[in-house]
C-alpha positions in Angstrom: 22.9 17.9 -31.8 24.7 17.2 -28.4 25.8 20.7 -28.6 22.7 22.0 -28.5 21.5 19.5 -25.7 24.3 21.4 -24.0 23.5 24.3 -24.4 20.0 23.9 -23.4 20.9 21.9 -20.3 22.9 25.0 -19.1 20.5 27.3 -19.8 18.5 25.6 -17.5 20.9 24.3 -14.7 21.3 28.2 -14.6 17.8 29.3 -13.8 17.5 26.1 -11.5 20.7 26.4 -9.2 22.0 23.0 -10.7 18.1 20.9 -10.2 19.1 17.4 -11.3 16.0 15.5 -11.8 15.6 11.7 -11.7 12.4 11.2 -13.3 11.3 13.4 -16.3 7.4 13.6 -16.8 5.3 14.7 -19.9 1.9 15.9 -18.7 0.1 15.1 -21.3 -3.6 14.6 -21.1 -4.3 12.2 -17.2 -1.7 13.5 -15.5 -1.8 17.5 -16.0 -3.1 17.2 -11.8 0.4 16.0 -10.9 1.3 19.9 -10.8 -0.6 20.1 -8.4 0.9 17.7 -5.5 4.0 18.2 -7.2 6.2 21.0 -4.4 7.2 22.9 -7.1 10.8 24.6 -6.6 11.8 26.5 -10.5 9.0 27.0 -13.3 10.9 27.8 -16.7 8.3 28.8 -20.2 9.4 26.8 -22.9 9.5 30.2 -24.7 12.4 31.3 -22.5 14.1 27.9 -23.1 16.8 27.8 -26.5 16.3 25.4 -29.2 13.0 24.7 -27.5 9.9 24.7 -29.8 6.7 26.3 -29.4 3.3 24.5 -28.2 0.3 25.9 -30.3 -2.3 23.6 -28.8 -5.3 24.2 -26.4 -4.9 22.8 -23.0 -1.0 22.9 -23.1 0.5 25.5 -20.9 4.3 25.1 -22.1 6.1 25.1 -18.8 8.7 23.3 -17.4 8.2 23.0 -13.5 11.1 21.5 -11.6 10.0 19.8 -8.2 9.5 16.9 -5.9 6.9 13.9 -6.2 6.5 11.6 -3.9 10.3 12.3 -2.6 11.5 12.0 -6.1 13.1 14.8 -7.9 11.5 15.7 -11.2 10.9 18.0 -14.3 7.6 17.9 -16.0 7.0 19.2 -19.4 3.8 21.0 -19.2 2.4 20.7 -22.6 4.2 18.4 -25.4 5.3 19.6 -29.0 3.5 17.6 -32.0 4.4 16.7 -35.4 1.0 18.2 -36.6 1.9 21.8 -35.7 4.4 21.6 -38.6 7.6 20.5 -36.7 9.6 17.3 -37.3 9.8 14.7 -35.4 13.5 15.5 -34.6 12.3 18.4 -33.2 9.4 18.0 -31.2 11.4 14.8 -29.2 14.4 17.6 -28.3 13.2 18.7 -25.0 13.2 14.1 -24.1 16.6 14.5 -24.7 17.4 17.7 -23.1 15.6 15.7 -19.7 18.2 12.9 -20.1 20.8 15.3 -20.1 19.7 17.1 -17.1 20.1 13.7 -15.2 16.7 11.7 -15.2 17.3 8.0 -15.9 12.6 7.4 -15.9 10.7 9.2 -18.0 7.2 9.2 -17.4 4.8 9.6 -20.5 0.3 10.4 -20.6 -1.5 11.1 -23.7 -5.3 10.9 -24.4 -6.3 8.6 -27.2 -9.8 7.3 -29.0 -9.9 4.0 -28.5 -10.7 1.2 -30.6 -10.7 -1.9 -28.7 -14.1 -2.9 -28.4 -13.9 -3.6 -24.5 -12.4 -0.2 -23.9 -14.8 2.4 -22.3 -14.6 6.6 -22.4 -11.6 7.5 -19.9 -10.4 4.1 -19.1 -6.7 4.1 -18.4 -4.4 2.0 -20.4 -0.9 1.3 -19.4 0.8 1.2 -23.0 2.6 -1.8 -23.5 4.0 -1.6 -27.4 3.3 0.7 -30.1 2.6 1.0 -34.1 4.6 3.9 -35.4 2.8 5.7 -38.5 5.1 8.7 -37.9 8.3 9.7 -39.1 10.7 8.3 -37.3 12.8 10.9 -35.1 15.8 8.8 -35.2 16.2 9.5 -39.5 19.4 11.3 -40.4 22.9 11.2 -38.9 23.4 9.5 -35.6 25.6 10.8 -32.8 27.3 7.8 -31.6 27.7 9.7 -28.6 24.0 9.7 -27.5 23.0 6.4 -28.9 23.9 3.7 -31.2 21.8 3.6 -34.7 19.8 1.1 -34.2 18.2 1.3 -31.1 16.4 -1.9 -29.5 12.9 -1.8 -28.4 11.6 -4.9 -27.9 11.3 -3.6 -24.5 10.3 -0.1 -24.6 7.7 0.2 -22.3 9.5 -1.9 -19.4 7.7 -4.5 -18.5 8.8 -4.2 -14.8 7.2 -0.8 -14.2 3.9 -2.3 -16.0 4.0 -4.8 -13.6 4.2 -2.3 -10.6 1.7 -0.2 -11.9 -0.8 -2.8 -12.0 0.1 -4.0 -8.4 -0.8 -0.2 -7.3 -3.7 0.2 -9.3 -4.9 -3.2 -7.8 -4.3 -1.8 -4.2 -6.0 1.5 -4.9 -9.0 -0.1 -6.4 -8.4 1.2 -9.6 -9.3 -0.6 -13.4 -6.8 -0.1 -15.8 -6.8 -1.6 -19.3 -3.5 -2.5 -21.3 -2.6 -2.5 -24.8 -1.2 -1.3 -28.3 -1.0 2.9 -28.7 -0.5 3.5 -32.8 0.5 6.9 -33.5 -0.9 9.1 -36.6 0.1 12.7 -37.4 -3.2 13.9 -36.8 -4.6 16.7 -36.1 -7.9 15.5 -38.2 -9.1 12.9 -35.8 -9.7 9.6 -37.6 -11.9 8.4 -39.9 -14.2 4.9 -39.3 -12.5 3.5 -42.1 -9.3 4.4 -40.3 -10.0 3.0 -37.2 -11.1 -0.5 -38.3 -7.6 -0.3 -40.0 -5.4 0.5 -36.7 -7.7 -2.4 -35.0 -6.8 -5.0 -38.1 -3.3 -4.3 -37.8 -3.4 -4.3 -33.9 -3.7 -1.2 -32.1 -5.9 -1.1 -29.2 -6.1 3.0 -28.8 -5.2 5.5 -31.7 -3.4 8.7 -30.7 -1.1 11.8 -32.7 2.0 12.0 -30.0 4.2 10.3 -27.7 5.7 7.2 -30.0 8.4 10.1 -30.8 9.4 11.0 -27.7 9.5 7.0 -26.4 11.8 6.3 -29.6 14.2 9.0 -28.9 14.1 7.9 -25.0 15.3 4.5 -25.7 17.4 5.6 -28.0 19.5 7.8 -25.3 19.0 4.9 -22.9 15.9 6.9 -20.7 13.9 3.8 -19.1 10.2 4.8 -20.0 6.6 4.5 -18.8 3.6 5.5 -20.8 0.0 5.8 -19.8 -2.9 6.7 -22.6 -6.8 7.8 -21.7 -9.2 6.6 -23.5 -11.4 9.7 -24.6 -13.5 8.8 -27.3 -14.5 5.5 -29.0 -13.9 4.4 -32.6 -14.4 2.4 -35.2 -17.8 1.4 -33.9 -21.3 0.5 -35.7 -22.2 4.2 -35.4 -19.7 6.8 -36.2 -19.6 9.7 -33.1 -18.6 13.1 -33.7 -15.6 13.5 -31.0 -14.6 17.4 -30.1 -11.5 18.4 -28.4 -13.7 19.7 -25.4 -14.8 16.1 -24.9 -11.6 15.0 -25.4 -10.3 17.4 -22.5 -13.7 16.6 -19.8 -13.1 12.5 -20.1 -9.1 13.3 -19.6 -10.4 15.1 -16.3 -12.4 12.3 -15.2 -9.2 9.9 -15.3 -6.7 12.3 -14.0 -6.8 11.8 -10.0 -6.6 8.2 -10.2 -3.7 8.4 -12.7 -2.7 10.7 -10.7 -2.4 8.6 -7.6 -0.9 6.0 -9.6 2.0 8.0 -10.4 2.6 9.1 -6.6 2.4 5.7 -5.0 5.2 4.3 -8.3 7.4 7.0 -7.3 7.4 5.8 -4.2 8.4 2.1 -4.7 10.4 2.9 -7.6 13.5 1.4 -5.4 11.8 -1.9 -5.7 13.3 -1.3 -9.5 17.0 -0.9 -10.8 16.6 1.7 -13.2 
C-alpha cells in the first residue's frame, strides 16, 4: 500500500508545485461553504488522481482543491467515497492516507446524519465525540508496520482538546452545538424505526453511512482528527418521517455558515494546540 500512497502523493506534488498542506479537510455535508473562503491555489478531479476511487453520489463534486484557510495551508476533499457505492472500506479511506502523506498532521471531518437523540433538533451541529462502528473495519488484512502499528488506540480519537476549542468558539460566536456518539451503517437505505431505537439502546446519539472509516485509518497513520456531524432528519420517534436526500441536503445548508465560521476561527487558534 505505501507504494501506492507514493505514488499518488507524486502525482499530486506534481500538479501542485510541491503544496504541503497542514490540515486535510473532508467537505462532507456542513462544511461544503469552506470552498468558498477557502483562496484556492491547485484544484485536482479525483478522476485525474491514481488509485483514487470514484464518487457516484449527488451533491459530491470529487475535487481536490489545494488552498489557504484562515492562514493555514490545506487540501479539501470535495466529495467523500462510501462503502455503499460498492467499495471497501480499504478503499474508500485511501485518499485520508494519501493527505497524511502529503504532510497534514489535522484532519478535519463533516457528515450529515439523522439523529436520534431525543433533544437533538433538524440541522443542529454535533461535535462528534466517539463512535459505534457497524462497518467493516478498514484496518482488516496485512498491516504495514511502516504506516502504523496493528492495533491502533482510539480511546482518543476525536481529541478532546480540539472539542474543547471548538466549543470555546462556538460559545463566542453565539453558536449552539450539541455533542455526542456518531454510529456508522453501510447505508444507502436510510434506517428503519426499529433500527434507530436500536443505535439509541446501544448508545448512539446520531446515525450516519461514512466517516468512522476514514477517522480509523487517520488514527491509525497518526493524523490528529476532528469530526463534526449535522443533524438532518430525526429518528426513531413516535411517528416515523419519510426523510429524502433533498431534505437531507436543504437542513445541511442551513448549518453550513456557522460550521463554517467554526472551522475559520479553529484554524486560527490552532497554535494554542501541539498537534
Amino acid at each position: 500500500m505505501l507504494e501506492k500512497i507514493f505514488e499518488t502523493v507524486d502525482f499530486i506534488k506534481s500538479k501542485t508545485n510541491g503544496f504541503e498542506p497542514e490540515i486535510g479537510i473532508v467537505l462532507g455535508s456542513g462544511l461544503g461553504g469552506l470552498v468558498n473562503v477557502m483562496e484556492v491555489q491547485y484544484t485536482i478531479p479525483f478522476a485525474d488522481v491514481p488509485n483514487f476511487p470514484i464518487s457516484t453520489v449527488k451533491g459530491h463534486k470529487g475535487l481536490l482543491v489545494f488552498g489557504i484557510i484562515s492562514g493555514r495551508r490545506v487540501v479539501a476533499m470535495q466529495g467523500r467515497f462510501h462503502y455503499y457505492e460498492g467499495y471497501s472500506t480499504a478503499l474508500i479511506t485511501f485518499p485520508i492516507r494519501v493527505i497524511k502523506y502529503l504532510g497534514a498532521k489535522l484532519l478535519v471531518l463533516s457528515n450529515a446524519s439523522g439523529g436520534i437523540n431525543p433533544s437533538f433538533r433538524v440541522s443542529d451541529i454535533m461535535f462528534i465525540t466517539d463512535h459505534i462502528n457497524l462497518l467493516p473495519n478498514p484496518l482488516i488484512g496485512n498491516n504495514d508496520e511502516r504506516i502504523g502499528t496493528r492495533f491502533p488506540d482510539m480511546s482518543n480519537a476525536y481529541d478532546h482538546r480540539l472539542i474543547v476549542l471548538a466549543d470555546d468558539i462556538a460559545k463566542k460566536l453565539d453558536i449552539h452545538v450539541q455533542h455526542g456518539v456518531y454510529v456508522a451503517d453501510s447505508g444507502p437505505s436510510y434506517e428503519t424505526p426499529a433500527e434507530y431505537r436500536y443505535y439509541r439502546i446501544i448508545g448512539g446519539d446520531c446515525v450516519g453511512m461514512s466517516t468512522v472509516p476514514e477517522v480509523i485509518v487517520a488514527r491509525h497513520c497518526g493524523l490528529t482528527v476532528f469530526a463534526v456531524s449535522v443533524i438532518t432528519d430525526l429518528g426513531g420517534q413516535e411517528i416515523p418521517v419519510e426523510v429524502t436526500h433533498e431534505e437531507v441536503l436543504n437542513a445541511a445548508n442551513v448549518a453550513e455558515p456557522k460550521m463554517t465560521a467554526i472551522i475559520q476561527e479553529m484554524f486560527k487558534r490552532l497554535d494554542e494546540i501541539k498537534l
